[in-house]
C-alpha positions in Angstrom: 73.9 107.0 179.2 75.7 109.7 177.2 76.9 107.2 174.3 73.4 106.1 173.4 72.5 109.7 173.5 75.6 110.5 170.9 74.6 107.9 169.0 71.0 108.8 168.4 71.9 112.3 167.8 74.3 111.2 165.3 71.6 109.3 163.4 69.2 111.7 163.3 71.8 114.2 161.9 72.9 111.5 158.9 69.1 111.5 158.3 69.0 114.9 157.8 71.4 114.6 155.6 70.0 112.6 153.1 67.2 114.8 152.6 68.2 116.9 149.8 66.8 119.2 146.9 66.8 117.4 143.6 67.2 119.2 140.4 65.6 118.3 137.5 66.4 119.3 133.7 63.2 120.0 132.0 63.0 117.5 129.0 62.4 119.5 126.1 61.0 116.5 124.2 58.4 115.9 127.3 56.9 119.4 127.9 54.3 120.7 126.6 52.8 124.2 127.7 49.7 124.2 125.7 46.8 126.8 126.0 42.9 127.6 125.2 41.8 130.6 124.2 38.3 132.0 123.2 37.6 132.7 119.5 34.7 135.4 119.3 32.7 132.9 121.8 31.8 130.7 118.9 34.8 128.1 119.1 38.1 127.4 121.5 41.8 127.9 119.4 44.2 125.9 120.7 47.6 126.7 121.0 51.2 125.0 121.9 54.3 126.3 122.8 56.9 124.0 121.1 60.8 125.0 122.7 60.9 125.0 126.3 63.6 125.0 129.0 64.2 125.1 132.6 64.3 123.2 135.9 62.5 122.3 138.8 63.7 121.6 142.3 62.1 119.0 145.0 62.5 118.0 148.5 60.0 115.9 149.3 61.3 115.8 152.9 60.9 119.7 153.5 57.9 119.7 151.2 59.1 122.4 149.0 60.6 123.5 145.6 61.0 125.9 142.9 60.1 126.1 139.4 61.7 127.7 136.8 60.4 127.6 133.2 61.4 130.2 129.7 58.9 129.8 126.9 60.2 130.3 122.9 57.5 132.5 122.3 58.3 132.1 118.3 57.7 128.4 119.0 54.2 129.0 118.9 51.6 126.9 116.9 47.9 126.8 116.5 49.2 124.5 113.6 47.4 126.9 111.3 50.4 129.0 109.3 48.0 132.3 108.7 46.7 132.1 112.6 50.4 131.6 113.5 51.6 134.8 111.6 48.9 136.7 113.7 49.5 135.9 116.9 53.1 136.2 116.4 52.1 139.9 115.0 53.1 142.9 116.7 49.5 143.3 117.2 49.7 140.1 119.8 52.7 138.4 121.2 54.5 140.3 119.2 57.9 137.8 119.3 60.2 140.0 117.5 60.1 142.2 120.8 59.7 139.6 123.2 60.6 136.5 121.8 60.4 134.4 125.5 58.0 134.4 127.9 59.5 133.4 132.1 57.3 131.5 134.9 59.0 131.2 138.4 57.3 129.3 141.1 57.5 127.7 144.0 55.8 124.2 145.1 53.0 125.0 147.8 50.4 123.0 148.4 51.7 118.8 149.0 49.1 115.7 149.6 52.0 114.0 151.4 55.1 114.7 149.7 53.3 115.6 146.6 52.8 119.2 145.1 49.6 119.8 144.4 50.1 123.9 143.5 53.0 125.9 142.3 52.3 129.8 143.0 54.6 131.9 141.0 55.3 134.9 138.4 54.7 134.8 134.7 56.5 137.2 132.5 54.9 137.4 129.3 54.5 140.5 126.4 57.0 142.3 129.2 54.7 142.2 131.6 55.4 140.2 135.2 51.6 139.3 137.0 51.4 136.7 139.6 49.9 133.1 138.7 49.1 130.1 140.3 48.7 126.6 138.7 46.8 123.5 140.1 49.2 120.2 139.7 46.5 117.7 139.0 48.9 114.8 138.7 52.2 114.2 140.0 54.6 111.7 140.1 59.0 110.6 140.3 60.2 107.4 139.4 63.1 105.2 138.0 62.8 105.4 134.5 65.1 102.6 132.5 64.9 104.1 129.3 66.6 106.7 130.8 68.6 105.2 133.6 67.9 108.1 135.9 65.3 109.4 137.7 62.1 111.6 136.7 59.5 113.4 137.7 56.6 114.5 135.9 53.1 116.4 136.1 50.0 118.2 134.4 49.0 121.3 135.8 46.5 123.8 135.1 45.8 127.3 135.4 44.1 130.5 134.0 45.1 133.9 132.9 43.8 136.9 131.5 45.5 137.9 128.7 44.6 141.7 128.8 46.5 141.7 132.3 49.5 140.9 130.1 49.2 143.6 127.3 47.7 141.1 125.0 44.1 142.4 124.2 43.5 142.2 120.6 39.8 140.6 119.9 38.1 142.8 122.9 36.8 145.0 120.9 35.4 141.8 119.3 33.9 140.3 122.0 36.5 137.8 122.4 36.4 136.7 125.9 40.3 137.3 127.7 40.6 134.2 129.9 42.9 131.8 128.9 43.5 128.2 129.9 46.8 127.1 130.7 47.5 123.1 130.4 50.9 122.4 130.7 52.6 118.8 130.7 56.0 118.5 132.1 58.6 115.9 132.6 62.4 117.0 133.9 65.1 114.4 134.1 67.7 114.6 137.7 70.1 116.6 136.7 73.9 115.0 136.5 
């Protein structure tokens, strides 16, 4: 009686076991933190970040994980040079000051043992306010090109730039809410 006992014990524990945070290496070459922001109310400006880094971790067992992700802010590109200068300006982002902007989250809503919201900080313009992003689409696999595993998503979100120290264009009219769209794909680390 006490053998069969041991023995299912000992498989549940090597079953525990196996379930393990992943890490994976954000793929520079796969991310894509985009954003929309209003332009006197008469058109949207859209905008890219192009130099990411950072990592996410997974355990789709325990339903949980962080999110760690530093933005170049003097990668930014309307892909207009004279808008560029602007928002790079003192008078905006003001990159020579703070030339990255820091999101740190962690994975809380799952459909299954899929994310569906990661709730987190953003620093940005030295300024640290709470934000929370929808994850419309999520997904790991084997990829061959690679020969490791990945996991991807597209998440979404909204901010108010003024929270951040970033108001320039009120006094405009330009409306403060911006759009987040981000695209992400991070490679298992190792």
């Amino acid at each position: 009686m006490l053998k069969p006992l041991i023995a299912c014990l000992t498989c549940l524990a090597a079953t525990g076991a196996l379930a393990v945070p992943v890490t994976y290496d954000l793929d520079p070459n796969h991310t894509y933190p985009s954003f929309e922001a209003d332009h006197f109310g008469t058109s949207i400006l859209r905008g890219k970040f192009d130099a990411t880094s950072g990592k996410v971790v997974y355990d789709k067992d325990a339903k949980s994980g962080t999110v760690e992700v530093t933005v170049d802010t003097t990668s930014l590109d309307f892909g207009h040079p004279k808008l560029n200068e602007h928002v790079k300006s003192a008078e905006m982002f003001d990159v020579a000051k703070y030339p990255t902007a820091l999101f740190k989250g962690k994975l809380t809503k799952f459909v299954g043992d899929q994310p569906t919201a990661v709730e987190g900080t953003l620093t940005l313009h030295g300024v640290t306010r709470p934000v929370t992003l929808t994850i419309n689409q999520f997904k790991c696999m084997f990829n061959k090109m690679f020969n490791k595993e990945v996991c991807g998503a597209d998440a979404e979100g909204t901010i108010n730039r003024a929270d951040f120290g970033i108001s320039y264009g009120q006094q405009y009219g330009f409306k403060m809410d911006v759009k987040l769209r981000i695209e992400v794909e991070g490679q298992k680390a190792g």
